[in-house]
C-alpha positions as CSV (number, residue, x, y, z in Angstrom):
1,X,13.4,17.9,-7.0
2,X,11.8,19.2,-10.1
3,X,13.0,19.8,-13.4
4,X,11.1,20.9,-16.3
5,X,11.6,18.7,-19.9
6,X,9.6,20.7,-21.9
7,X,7.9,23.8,-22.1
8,X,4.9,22.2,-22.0
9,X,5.3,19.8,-19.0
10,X,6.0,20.3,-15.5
11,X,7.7,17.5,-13.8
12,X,8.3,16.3,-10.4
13,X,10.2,13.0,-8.8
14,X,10.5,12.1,-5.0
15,X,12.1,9.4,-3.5
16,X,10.0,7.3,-0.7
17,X,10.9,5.4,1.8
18,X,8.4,2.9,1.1
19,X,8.7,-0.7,-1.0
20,X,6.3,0.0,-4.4
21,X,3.2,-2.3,-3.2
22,X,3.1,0.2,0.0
23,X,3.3,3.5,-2.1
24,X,1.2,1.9,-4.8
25,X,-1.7,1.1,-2.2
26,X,-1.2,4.6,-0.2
27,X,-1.8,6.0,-3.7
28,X,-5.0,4.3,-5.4
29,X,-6.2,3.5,-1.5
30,X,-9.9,5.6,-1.1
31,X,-9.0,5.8,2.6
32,X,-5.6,7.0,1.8
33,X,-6.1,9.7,-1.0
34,X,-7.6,12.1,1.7
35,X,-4.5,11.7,3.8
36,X,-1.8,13.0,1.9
37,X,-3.5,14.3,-1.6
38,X,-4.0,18.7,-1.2
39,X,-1.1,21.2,-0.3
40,X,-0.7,21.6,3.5
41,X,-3.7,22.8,5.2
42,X,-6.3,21.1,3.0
43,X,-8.8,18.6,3.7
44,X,-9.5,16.2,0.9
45,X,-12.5,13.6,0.8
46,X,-12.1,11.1,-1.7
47,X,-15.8,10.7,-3.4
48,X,-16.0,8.4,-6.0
49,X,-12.7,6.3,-6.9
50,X,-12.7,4.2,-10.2
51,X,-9.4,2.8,-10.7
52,X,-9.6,1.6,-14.3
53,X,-9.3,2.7,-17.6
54,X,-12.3,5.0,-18.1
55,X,-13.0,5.0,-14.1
56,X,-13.7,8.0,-12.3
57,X,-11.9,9.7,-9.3
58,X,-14.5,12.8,-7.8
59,X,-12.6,14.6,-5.0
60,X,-13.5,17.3,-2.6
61,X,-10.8,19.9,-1.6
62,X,-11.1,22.3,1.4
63,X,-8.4,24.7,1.9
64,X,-8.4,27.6,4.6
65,X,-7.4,29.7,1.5
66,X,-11.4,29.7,-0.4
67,X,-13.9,28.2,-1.0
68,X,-14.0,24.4,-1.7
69,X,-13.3,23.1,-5.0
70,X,-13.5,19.3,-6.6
71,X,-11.8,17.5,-8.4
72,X,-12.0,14.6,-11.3
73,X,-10.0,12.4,-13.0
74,X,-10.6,10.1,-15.7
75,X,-8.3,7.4,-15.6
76,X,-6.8,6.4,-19.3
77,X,-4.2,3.7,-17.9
78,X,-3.8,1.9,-14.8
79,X,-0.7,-0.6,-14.8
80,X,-0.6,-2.3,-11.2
81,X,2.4,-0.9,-9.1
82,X,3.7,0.9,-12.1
83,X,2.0,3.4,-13.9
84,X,-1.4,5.3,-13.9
85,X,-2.4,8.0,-16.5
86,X,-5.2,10.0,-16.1
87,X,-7.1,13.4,-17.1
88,X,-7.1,15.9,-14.5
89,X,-9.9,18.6,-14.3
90,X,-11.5,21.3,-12.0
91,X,-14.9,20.1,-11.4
92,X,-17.9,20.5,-9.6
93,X,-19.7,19.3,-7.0
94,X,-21.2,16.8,-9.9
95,X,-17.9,16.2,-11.4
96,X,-18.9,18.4,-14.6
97,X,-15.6,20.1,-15.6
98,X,-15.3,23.1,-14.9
99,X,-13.2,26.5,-15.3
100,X,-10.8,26.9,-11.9
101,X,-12.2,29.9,-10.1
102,X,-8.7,31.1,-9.2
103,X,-7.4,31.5,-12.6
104,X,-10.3,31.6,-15.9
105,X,-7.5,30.8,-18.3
106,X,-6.2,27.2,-16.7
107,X,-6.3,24.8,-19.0
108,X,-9.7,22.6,-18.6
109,X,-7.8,19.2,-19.0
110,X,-3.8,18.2,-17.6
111,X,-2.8,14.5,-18.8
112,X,-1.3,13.4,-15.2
113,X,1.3,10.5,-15.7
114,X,2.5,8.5,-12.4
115,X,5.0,6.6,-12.7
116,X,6.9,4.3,-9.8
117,X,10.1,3.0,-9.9
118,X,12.0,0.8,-7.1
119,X,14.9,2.0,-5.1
120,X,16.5,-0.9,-4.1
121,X,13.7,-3.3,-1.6
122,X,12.2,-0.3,0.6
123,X,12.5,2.9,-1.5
124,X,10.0,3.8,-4.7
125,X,10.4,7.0,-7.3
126,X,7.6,8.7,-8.4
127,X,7.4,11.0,-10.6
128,X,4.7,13.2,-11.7
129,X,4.5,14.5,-15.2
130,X,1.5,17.4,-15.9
131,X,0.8,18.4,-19.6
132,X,-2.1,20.7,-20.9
133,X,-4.6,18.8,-22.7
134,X,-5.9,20.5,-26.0
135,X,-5.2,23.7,-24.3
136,X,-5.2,27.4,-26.3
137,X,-2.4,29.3,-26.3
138,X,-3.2,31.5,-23.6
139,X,-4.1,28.8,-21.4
140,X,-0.1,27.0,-22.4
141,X,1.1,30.6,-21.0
142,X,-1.1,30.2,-17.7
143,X,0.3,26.7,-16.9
144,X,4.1,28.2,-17.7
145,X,4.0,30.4,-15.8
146,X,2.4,28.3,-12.8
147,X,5.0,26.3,-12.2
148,X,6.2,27.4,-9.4
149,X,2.4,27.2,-7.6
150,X,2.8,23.9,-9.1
151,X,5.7,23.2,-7.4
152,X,4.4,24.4,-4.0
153,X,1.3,22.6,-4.7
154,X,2.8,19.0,-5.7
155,X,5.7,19.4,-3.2
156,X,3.0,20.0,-0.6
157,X,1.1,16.6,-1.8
158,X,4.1,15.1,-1.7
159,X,5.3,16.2,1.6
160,X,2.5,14.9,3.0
161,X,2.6,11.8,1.4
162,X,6.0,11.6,2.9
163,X,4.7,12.2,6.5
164,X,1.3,9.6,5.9
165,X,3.8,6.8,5.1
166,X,6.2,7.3,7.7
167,X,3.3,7.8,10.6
168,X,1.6,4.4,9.4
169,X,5.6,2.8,9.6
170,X,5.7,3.8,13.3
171,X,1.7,2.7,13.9
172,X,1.6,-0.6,15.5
């Protein structure tokens, strides 16, 4: 479910079947970013993972749609099983940031907020708020009117998310 609070935010919540410590650890896990992390059909390698305020995550995206791209995140707040802010960026193979080769006029920074909430003992909501950072006018437009690639894009993390938890339940 999505719903939009602001013209200037794009926001999405899911329900998991999964206590908070589970989702919390399949989220800021290196070996479990790859897993779910990337719309359907992409292959994500987790790079470099700083989880703490200042910290660093560098990640590698390979969809059958293009070329790769990267991605980095500076993480601005980390609250254990809660919360974790961070600026998100198109980078480089370096993590310099970086216009996004499929659209010139994306903003170069998104503040990302996570935030996790029990559902009774073995279900967590997250919900995913995206805001442009110091963005231009024309690059406010770009991100309105990408929310619905936003959507399919977070849905599709999500999704997958969805499916990585529920395969690891049934692993013995």
């Amino acid at each position: 479910m999505s719903s939009n609070v602001a013209d200037d935010e794009f926001v999405i919540s899911r329900t998991f079947a999964a206590s908070v410590e589970r989702l919390w650890a399949t989220l800021t896990s290196p070996d479990q970013i790859g897993a779910w992390m990337g719309p359907p059909g992409t292959k994500t390698t987790n790079l470099k993972l700083e989880l703490w305020p200042g910290g660093v995550n560098h990640t590698r995206f390979d969809s059958p749609a293009g070329p790769p791209f990267w991605g980095k995140f500076v993480y601005r707040e980390v609250v254990e099983r809660s919360r974790i802010v961070w600026a998100h960026s198109v980078a480089d193979e370096e993590a310099h940031i970086i216009r996004a080769p499929w659209e010139p006029n994306w903003p170069l920074e998104l503040l990302t907020t996570v935030a996790l909430e029990p559902v009774g003992d073995a279900s967590t909501e997250l919900t995913l708020t995206w805001a442009p950072l110091n963005a231009t006018p024309l690059e406010q437009e770009t991100f309105t009117k990408a929310r619905p690639s936003m959507q399919w894009g977070w849905g599709g993390s999500f999704d997958r998310l969805a499916d990585h938890l529920a395969a690891a339940t049934q692993t013995p």
